[in-house]
C-alpha positions in Angstrom: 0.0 0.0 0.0 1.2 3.3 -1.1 1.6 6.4 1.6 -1.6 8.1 0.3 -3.5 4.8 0.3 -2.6 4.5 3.7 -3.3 7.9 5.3 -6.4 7.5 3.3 -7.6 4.8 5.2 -6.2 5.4 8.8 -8.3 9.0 8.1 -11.5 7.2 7.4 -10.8 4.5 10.5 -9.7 6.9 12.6 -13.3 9.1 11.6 -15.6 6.1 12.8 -13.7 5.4 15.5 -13.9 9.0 17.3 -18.4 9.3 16.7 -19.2 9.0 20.4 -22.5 7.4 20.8 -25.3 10.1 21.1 -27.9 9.6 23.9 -31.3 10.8 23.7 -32.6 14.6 23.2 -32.9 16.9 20.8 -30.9 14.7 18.4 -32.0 10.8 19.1 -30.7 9.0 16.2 -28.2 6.0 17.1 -24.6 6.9 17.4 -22.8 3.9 16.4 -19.1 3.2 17.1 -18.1 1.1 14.0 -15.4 -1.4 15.5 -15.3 -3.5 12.4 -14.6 -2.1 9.3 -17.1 -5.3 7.6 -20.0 -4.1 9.8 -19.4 -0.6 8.6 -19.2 -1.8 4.7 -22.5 -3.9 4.7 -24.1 -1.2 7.0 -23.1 1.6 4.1 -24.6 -1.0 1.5 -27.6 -1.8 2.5 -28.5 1.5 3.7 -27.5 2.4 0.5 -30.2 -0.8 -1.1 -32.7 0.4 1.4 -32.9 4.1 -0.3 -33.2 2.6 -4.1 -36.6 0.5 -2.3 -34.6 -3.0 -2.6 -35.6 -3.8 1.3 -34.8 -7.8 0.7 -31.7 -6.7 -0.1 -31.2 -4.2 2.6 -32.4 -6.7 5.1 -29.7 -9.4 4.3 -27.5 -6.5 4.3 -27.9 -5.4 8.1 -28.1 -8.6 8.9 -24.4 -9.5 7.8 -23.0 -5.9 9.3 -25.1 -7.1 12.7 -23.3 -10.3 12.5 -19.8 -8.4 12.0 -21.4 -6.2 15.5 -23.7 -7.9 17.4 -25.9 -5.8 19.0 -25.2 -2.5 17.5 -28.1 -0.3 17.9 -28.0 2.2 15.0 -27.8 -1.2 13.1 -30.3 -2.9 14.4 -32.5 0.4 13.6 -32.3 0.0 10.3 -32.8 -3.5 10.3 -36.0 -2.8 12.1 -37.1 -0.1 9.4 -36.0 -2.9 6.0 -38.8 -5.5 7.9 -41.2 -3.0 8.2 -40.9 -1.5 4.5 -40.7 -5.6 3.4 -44.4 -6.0 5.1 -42.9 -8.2 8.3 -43.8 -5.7 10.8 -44.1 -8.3 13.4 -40.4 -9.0 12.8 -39.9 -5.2 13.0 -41.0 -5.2 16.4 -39.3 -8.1 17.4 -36.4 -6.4 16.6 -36.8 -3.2 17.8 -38.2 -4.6 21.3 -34.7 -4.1 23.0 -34.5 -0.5 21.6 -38.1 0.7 22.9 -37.6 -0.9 26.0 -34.6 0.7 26.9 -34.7 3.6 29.3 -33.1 6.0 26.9 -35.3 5.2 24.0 -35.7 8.1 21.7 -39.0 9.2 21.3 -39.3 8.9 17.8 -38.8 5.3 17.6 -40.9 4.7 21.1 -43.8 6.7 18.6 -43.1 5.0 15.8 -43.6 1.9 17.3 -46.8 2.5 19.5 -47.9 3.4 16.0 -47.2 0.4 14.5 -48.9 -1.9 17.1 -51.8 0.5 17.3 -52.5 0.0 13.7 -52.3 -4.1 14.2 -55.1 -4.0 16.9 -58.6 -3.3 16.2 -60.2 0.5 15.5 -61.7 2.2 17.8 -65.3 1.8 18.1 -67.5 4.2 16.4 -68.9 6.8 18.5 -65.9 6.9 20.9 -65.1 10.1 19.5 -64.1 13.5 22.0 -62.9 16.5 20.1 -61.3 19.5 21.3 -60.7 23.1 19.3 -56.8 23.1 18.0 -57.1 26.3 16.0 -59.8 28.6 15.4 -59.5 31.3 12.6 -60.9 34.7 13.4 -63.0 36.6 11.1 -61.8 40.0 12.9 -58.9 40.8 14.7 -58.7 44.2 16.0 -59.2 46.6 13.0 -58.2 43.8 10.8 -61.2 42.0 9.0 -60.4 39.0 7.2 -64.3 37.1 6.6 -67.6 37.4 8.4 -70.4 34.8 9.1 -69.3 32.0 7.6 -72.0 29.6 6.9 -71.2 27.1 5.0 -67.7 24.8 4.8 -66.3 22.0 2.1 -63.4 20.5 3.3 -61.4 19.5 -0.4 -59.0 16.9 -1.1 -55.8 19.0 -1.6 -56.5 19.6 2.2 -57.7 23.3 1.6 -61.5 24.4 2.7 -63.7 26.4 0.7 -65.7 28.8 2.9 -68.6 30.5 2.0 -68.6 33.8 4.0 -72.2 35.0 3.9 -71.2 38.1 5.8 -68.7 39.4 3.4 -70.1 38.2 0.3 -67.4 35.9 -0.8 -66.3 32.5 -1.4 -62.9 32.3 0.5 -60.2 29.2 -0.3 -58.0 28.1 3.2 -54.8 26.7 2.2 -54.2 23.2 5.4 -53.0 25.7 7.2 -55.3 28.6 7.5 -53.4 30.6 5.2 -56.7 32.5 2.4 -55.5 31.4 -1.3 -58.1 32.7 -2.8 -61.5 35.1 -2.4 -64.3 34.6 -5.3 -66.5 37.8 -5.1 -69.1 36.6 -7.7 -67.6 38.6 -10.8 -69.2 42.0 -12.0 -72.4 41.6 -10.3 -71.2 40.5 -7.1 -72.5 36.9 -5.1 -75.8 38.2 -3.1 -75.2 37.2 0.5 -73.9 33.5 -0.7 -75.2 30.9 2.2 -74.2 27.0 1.0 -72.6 25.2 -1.8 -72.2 22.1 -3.3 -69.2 20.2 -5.2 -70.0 18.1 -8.6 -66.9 15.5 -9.3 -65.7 17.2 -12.3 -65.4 20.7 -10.1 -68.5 22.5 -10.7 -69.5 24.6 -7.8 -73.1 25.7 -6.7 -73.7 28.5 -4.9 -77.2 29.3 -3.1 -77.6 33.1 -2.6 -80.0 34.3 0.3 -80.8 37.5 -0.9 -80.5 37.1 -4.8 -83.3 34.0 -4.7 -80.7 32.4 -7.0 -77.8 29.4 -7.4 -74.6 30.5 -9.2 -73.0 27.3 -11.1 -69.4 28.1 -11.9 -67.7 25.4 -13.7 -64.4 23.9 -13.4 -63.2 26.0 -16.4 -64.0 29.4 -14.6 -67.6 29.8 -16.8 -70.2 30.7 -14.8 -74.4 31.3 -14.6 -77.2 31.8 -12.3 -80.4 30.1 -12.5 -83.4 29.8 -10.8 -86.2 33.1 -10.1 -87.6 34.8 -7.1 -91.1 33.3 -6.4 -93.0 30.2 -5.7 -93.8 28.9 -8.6 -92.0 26.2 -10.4 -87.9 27.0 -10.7 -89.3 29.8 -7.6 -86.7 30.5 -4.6 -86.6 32.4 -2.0 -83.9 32.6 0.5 -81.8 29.3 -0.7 -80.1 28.2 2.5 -77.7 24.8 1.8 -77.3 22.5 -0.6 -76.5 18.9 -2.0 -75.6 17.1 -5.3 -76.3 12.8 -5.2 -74.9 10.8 -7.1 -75.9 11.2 -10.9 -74.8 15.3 -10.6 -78.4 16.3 -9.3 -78.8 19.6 -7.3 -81.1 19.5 -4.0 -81.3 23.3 -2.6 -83.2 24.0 0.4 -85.6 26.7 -0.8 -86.4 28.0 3.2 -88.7 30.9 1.8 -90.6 28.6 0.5 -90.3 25.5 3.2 -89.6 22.8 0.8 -86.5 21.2 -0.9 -86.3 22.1 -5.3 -84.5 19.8 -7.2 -82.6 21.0 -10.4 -80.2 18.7 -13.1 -76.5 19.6 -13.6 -76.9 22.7 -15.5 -79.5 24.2 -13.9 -83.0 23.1 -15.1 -85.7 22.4 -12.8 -87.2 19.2 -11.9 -89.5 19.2 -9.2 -89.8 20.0 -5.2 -91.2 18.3 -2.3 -91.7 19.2 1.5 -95.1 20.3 1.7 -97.3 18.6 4.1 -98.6 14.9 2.9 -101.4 13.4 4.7 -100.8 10.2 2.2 -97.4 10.0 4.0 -97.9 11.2 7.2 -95.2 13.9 6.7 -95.9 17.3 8.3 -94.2 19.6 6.2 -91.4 21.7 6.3 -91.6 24.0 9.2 -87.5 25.6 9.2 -85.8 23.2 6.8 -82.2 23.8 7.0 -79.3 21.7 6.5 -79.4 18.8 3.6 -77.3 15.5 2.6 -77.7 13.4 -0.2 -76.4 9.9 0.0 -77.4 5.9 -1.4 -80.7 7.2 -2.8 -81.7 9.1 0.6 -82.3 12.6 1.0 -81.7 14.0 4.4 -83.3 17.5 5.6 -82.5 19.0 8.7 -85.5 21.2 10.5 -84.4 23.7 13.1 -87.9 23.9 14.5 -88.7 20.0 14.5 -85.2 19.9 15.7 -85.4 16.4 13.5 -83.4 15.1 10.2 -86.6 14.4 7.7 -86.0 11.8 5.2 -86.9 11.3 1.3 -86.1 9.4 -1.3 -84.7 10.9 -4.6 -88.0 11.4 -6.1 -89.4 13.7 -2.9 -91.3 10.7 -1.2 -91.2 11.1 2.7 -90.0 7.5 3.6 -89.2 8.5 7.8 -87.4 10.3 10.4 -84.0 10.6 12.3 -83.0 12.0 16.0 -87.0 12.5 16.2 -87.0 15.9 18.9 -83.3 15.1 20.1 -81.3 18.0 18.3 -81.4 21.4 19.5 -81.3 23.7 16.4 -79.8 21.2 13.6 -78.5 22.9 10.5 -76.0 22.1 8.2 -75.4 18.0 7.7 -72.2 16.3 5.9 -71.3 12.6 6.2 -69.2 11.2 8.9 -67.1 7.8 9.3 -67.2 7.3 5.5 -71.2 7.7 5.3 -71.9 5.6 7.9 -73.1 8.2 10.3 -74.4 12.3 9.8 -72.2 14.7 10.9 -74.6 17.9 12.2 -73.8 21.1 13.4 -76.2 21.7 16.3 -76.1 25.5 16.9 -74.2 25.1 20.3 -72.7 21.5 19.8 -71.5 19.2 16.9 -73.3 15.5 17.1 -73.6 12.4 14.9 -75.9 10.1 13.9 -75.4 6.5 13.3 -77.2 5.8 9.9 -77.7 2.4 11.1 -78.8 2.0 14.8 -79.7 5.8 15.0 -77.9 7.1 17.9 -77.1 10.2 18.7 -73.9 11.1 20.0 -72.1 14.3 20.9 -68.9 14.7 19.7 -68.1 18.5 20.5 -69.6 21.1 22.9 -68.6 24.8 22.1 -67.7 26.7 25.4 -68.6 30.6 23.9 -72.5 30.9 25.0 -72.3 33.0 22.1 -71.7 30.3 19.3 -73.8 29.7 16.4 -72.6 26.2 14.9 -73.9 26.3 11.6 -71.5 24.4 9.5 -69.5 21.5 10.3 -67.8 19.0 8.2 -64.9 16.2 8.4 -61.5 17.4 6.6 -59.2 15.5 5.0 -56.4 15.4 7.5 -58.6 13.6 10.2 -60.0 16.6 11.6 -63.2 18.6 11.7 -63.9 22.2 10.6 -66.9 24.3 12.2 -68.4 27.3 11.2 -69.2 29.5 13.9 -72.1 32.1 12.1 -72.3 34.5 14.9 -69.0 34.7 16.3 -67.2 35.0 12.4 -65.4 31.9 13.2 -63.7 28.6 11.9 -63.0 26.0 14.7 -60.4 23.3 13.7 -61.2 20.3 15.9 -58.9 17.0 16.4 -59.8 13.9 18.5 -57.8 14.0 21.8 -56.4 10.5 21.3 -54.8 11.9 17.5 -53.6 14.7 19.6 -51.5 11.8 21.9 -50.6 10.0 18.6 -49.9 13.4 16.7 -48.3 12.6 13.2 -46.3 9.3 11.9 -43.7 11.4 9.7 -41.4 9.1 7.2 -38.2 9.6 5.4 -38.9 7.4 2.6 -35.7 8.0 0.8 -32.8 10.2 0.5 -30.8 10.9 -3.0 -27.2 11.7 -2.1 -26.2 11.3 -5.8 -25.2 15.0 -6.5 -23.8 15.4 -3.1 -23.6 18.2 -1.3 -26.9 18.8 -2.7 -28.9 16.2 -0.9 -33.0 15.4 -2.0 -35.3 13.7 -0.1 -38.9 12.3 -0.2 -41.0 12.6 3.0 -44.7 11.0 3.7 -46.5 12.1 7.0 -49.3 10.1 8.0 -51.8 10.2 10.8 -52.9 7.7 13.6 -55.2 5.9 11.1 -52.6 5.6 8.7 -53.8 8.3 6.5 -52.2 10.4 4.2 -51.7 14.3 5.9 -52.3 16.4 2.6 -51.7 20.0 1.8 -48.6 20.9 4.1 -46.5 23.3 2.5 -42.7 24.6 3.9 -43.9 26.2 6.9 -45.0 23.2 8.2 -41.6 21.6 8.4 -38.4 21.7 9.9 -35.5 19.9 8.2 -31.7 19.5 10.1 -28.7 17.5 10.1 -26.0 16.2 11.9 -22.7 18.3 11.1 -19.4 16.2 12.1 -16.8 18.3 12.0 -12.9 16.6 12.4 -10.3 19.0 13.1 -6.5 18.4 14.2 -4.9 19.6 17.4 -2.0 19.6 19.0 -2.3 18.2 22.4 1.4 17.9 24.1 3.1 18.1 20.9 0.9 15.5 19.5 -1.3 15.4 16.9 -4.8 14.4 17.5 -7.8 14.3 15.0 -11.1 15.7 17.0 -14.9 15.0 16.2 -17.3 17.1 17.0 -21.1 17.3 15.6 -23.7 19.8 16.2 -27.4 19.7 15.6 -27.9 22.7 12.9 -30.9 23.9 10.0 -30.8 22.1 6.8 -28.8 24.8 4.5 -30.5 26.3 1.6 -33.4 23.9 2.6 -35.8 24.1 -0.7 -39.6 22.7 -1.0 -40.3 21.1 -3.9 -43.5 20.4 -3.6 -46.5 17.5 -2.8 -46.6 14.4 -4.6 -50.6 15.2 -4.4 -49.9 17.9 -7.4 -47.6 15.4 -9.4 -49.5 13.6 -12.3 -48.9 10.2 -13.2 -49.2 6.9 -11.8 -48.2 2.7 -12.4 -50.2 0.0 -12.0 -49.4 -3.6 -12.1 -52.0 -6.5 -13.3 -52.8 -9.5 -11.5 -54.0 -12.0 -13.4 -56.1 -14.7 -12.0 -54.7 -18.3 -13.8 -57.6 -20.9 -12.7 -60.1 -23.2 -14.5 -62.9 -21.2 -12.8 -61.8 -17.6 -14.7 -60.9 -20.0 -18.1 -64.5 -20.5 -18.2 -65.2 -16.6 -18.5 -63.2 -15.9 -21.4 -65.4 -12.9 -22.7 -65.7 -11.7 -19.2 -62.0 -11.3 -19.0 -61.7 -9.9 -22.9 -64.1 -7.2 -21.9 -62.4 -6.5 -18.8 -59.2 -6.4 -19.9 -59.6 -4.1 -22.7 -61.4 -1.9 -20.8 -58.7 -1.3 -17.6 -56.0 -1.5 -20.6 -57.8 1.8 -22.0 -59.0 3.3 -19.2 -55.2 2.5 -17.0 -53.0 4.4 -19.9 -53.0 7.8 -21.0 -53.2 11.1 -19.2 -49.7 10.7 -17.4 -50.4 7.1 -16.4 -47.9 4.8 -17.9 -49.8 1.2 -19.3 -49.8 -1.4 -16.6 -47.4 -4.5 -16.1 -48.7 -7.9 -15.4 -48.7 -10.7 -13.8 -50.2 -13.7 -13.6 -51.1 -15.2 -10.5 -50.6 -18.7 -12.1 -48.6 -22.0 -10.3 -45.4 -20.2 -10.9 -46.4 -16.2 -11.3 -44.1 -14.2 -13.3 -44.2 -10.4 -14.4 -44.8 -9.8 -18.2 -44.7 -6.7 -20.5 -46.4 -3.8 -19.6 -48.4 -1.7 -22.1 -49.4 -4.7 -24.3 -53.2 -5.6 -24.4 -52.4 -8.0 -26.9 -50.2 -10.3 -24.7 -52.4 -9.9 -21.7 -54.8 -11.1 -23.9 -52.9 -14.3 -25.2 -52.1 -15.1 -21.3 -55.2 -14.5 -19.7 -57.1 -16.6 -22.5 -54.5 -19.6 -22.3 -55.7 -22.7 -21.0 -55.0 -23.1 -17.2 -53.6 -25.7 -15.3 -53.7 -26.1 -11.3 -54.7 -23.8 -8.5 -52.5 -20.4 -8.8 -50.4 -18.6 -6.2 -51.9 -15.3 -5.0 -49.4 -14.7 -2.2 -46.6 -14.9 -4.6 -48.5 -13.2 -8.1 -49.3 -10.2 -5.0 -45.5 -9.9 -4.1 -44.8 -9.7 -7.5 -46.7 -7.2 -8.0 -45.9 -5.0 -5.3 -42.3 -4.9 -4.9 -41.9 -4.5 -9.2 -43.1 -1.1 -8.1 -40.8 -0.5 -5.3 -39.7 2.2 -4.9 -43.0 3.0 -5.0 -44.2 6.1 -6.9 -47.0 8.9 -5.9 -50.2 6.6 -6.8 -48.7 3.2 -7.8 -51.7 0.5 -7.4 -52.1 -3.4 -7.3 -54.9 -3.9 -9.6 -56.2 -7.6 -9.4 -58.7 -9.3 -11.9 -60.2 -12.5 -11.3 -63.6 -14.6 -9.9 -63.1 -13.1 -6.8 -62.5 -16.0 -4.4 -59.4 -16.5 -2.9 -59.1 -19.4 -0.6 -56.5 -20.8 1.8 -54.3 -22.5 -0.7 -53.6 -19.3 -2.8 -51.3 -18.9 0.7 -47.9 -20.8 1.6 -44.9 -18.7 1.6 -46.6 -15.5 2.7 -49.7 -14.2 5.1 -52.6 -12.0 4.4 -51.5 -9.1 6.9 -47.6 -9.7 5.5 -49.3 -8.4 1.7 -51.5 -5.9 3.4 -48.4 -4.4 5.3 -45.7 -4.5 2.4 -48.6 -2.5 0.2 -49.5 -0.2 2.9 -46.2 0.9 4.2 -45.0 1.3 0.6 -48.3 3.5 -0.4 -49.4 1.5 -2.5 -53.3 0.5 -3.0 -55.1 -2.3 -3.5 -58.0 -3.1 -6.3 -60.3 -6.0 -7.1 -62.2 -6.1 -10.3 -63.9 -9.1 -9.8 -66.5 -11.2 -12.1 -67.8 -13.1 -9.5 -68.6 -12.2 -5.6 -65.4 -10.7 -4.1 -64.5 -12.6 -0.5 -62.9 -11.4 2.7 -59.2 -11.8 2.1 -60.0 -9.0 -1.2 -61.9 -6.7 1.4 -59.6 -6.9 3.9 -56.8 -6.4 1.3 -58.3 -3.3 -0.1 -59.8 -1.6 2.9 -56.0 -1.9 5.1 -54.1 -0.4 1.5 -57.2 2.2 0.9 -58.3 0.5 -2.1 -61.5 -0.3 -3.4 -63.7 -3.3 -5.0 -64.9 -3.3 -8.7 -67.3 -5.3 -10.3 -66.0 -6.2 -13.6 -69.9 -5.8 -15.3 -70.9 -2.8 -13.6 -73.2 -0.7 -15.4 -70.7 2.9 -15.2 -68.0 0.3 -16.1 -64.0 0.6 -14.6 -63.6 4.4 -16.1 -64.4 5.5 -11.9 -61.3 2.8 -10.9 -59.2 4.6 -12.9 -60.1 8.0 -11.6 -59.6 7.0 -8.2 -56.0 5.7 -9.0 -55.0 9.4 -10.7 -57.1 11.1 -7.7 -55.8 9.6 -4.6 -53.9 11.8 -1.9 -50.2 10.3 -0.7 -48.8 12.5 2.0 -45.5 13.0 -0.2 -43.5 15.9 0.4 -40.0 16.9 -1.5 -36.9 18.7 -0.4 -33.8 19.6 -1.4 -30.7 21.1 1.0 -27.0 21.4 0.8 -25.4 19.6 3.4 -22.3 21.0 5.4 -21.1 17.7 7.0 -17.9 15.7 6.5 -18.3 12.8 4.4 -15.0 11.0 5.1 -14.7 10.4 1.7 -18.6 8.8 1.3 -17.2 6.0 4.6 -19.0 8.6 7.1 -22.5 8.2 8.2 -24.7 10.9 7.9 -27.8 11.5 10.0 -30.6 14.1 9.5 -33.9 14.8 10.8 -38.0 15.7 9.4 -40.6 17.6 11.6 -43.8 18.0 10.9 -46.1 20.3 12.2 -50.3 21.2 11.6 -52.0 22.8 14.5 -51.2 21.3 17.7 -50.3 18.1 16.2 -46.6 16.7 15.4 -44.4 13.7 14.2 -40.9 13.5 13.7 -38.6 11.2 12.0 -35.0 10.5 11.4 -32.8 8.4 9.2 -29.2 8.6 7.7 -27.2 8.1 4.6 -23.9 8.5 2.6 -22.6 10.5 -0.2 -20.8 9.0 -3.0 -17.2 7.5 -2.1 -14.5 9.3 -3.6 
């Protein structure tokens, strides 16, 4: 070995050797003192594996540096973290158990993994629900005026809320954060004392105004028109209050001048009303209708006066009655635990009611004996929003057991390639697993550990020095949220059995049709594979060959647990809105599993965002459901009448919780030998979740 060589190498040994191990505080990443230089190589490479999304790889990887070390903490972290991605979180655990039980366990890790074992166990049951204001947004501060009387609130998926201000004749847009994007005034004639809205699925907004007698549609394009006339007759409103659209685009405004509910299609033209007293139907009429909810055919109508929820169906029949003299002054109504209950703002309290044993339970009491609770709807960060009419207010409210979980934040990978310039991908989560969307660069906090090896003379003697400090990410950039990134991958699982043989037009039909509707518009055309004895991944983007395979005779029962491995990890590392779409009869039985569990799939998908489908010709069973409701997928039946065109949308649609960065970094690299360690924050409201991981430059 040459001189350099050598001082080369005794520079790098002598670098590991002097990182002291760092204890718990505001830094609580594992320190590792690297004793052997083998555990330090296979630790470099499989973090290194573990950032490209090759977990098996990674795994074996630790496991060789751990067998160089033994017991090495910061190694046996990362270990932890390859299981986890890999879908073995039990293993994770098992791992991880002497970490969290430690004394000086960093709280990061002690969160992470309550978080982990709380999502194994079994939800909370419904109604167990006590919320708490974490923010409220004033419409006046001093001699500032920002809104007043909101009445109406629609939480949207980018996380923002569109608030209809009836007070100040506006249409205001809330970024997560509280921050106003946007104010719509109504163009040159001005909205006239706007009260409620409603949201069609292409974008089109509705907008009842009080005092005009009139709905303002404003399409996704910007266009806009008014329809409806002040009077009684026919088309006839006065003083529109709130509104709903169902499921086919139709309009349902509460026409409170009138007491009764009109009904008008998609652009505007009229099509009948209902609410006036029945004696066929026993229905009283309309005495203060108020609030209204559309959902599986069923019109709900709150009445202040009744203090009841009326119910139709979509044709203005009076088919029964909710909460029957239990509210106190119900107005407006939005769904709640995924339309199995009715949220309703209850002038001085928020309550729900379960659709299906019709309880009534109280889920927030506002303290101010001033509040006027007209407006209250779940967001889509796992909270609820409230609009206070009288007070010019908006109420953020959070469960007090999220408040104790606050945020599971991930560093999903780290790109050290261009070194010093480092980027990373982040995805924050909440208790339920959720994706946290709309969070912009205020609402994180990025630093690093900065090792800093200096030589002093100590008796004459020269001695190298480590030190590291806790500092700010330099130059720290946001790039922005995979949310507002287009373009996602899909793979194909293909069912290989006698039973879907027999369906070969079925499976023509359906192929085509996810083949068309799966490509285009940013999304690339989906791989496949078939879940035969022996599943293998074919071409992607070629109907034709799918065609060929999935028409082939079959032979024996196919492998689901490995076709679904396949599947998931030819994706990894997985992209914004990468999905498992699988196509066969539907039933998946116990032999489908050997090398692989049920909850092992479930977990690789999940922790790797990606989502589960079924489109199914037959009657999909449990282990699809199961599948698809832990990933946030869905079920499809292969001959519905819409057809798979709504699969594809919910693919292109779906929120991820991804945020980028780029920063500079100003630590030593020991030549790409040194570990470096940074840290995420993440902060909305009073809730917060913090994460840390490490990496290494390139060697040089």
């Amino acid at each position: 070995m040459n001189t350099r060589r050598f001082a080369l190498a005794s520079l790098i040994a002598l670098s590991l050797a002097f990182v002291p191990p760092r204890a718990g505080g505001a830094w609580a990443q594992y320190g590792s003192v690297m004793k052997s230089s083998g555990a330090a190589e296979q630790l470099r490479l499989g973090v290194q594996s573990y950032h490209r999304g090759r977990y098996a790889e990674s795994i074996l990887l630790f496991e060789k540096s751990l067998a160089y070390q033994p017991g090495d903490a910061l190694i046996e972290y990362w270990l932890g973290r390859a299981y986890l991605k890999a879908g073995y979180e039990e293993t994770a655990l098992r791992v991880w158990r002497p970490l969290v039980d430690a004394s000086d366990v960093p709280p990061f890790l002690r969160a992470k993994a309550e978080s982990l074992r709380a999502s194994r166990a079994v939800a909370s049951a419904a109604g167990s629900y006590h919320f708490v204001e974490v923010e409220r947004f004033e419409g006046k501060k001093g001699k500032d005026s920002f809104f007043s009387r909101p009445s109406a609130i629609i939480p949207r998926p980018d996380g923002s809320l569109l608030v209809i201000a009836h007070g100040s004749n506006e249409v205001i847009t809330l970024d997560a954060s509280g921050v106003a994007r946007q104010r719509l005034r109504g163009g040159l004639s001005g909205f006239d004392r706007p009260y409620g809205a409603a949201y069609l699925p292409d974008g089109t907004l509705f907008i009842t105004e009080f005092n005009g007698d009139r709905v303002s549609r404003i399409a996704a394009d910007g266009s806009a028109k008014t329809f409806g006339t002040k009077g009684r007759a026919g088309d006839g409103l006065i003083g529109p209050h709130y509104a709903a659209v169902d499921s086919e685009g139709y309009l349902y405004v509460v026409d409170f001048g009138n007491a009764r509910v009109s009904k008008f299609d998609d652009q505007g033209a009229f099509i009948l009303a209902f609410g006036t007293k029945s004696a066929d139907s026993g229905f009283p009429g309309f005495a203060s209708p108020t609030g209204i909810y559309v959902a599986d055919g069923i019109v709900y109508v709150a009445d202040s006066i009744a203090k009841s929820i009326y119910k139709f169906d979509e044709s203005g029949n009076f088919v029964g009655i909710l909460a029957e003299g239990e509210l106190h002054l119900p107005e407006g109504i939005s769904a709640w635990e995924g339309g199995r209950s009715l949220l309703v703002a209850d002038t001085d309290r928020i309550v729900s009611i379960d659709l299906r044993t019709e309880t009534v339970s109280e889920l927030f009491r506002a303290s101010s004996k001033k509040a006027r609770l007209v407006g209250a709807a779940p967001d889509y960060n796992g909270n609820l929003v409230a609009c206070d009419f009288d007070e010019s207010a908006i109420s953020v409210l959070s469960d007090v057991s999220s408040l104790a979980a606050g945020y599971d934040v991930e560093i999903q990978s780290i790109d050290s390639s261009s070194f010093p310039k480092v980027t990373l991908d982040v995805v924050v989560r909440d208790k339920d697993g959720q994706p946290v969307v709309g969070l912009r660069e205020g609402n994180f906090y990025l630093s690093e550990t900065v090792r800093r090896t200096t030589q002093v003379d100590e008796g004459g003697k020269a001695v190298l020095r480590t030190e590291e400090t806790i500092e700010p990410a330099s130059d720290a950039t946001f790039l922005g949220s995979g949310d507002k990134a287009p373009g996602s991958r899909t793979v194909l699982v293909l069912e290989r059995s006698a039973a879907m043989g027999a369906l070969k037009e079925s499976q023509r039909a359906a192929l085509a049709e996810l083949y068309a509707k799966l490509s285009g518009e940013g999304r690339l055309g989906p791989s496949v594979v078939t879940a035969g004895p022996s599943p293998a991944l074919q071409s992607s983007g070629d109907l034709q060959a799918a065609l060929r395979i999935a028409l082939s005779p079959a032979s024996g029962r196919g492998r689901f647990d490995l076709a679904l491995r396949l599947a998931a990890t030819s994706l990894l590392p997985s992209g914004n809105r990468d999905a498992v779409v699988y196509l066969g009869i539907g039933a998946v039985d116990e032999s489908s599993f050997a090398g692989t569990t049920l909850a092992e799939l479930a977990a690789l998908m999940r922790n790797n965002g990606l989502r589960f489908f079924a489109v199914v010709l037959g009657e999909p069973d449990a282990s699809l459901r199961y599948l698809a409701d832990r990933t946030g997928g869905g079920i499809y039946s292969a001959s519905r009448p819409r057809g798979l065109g709504d699969l594809a949308e919910e693919i292109s649609r779906a929120a991820t919780g991804r945020y980028r960065f780029t920063f500079v970094s100003k630590a030593e690299t020991s030549f790409g030998q040194g570990y470096l360690a940074l840290g995420v924050e993440a902060y909305l409201y009073k809730k917060s979740g913090k994460d840390e991981l490490g990496y290494y430059a390139p060697l040089k």
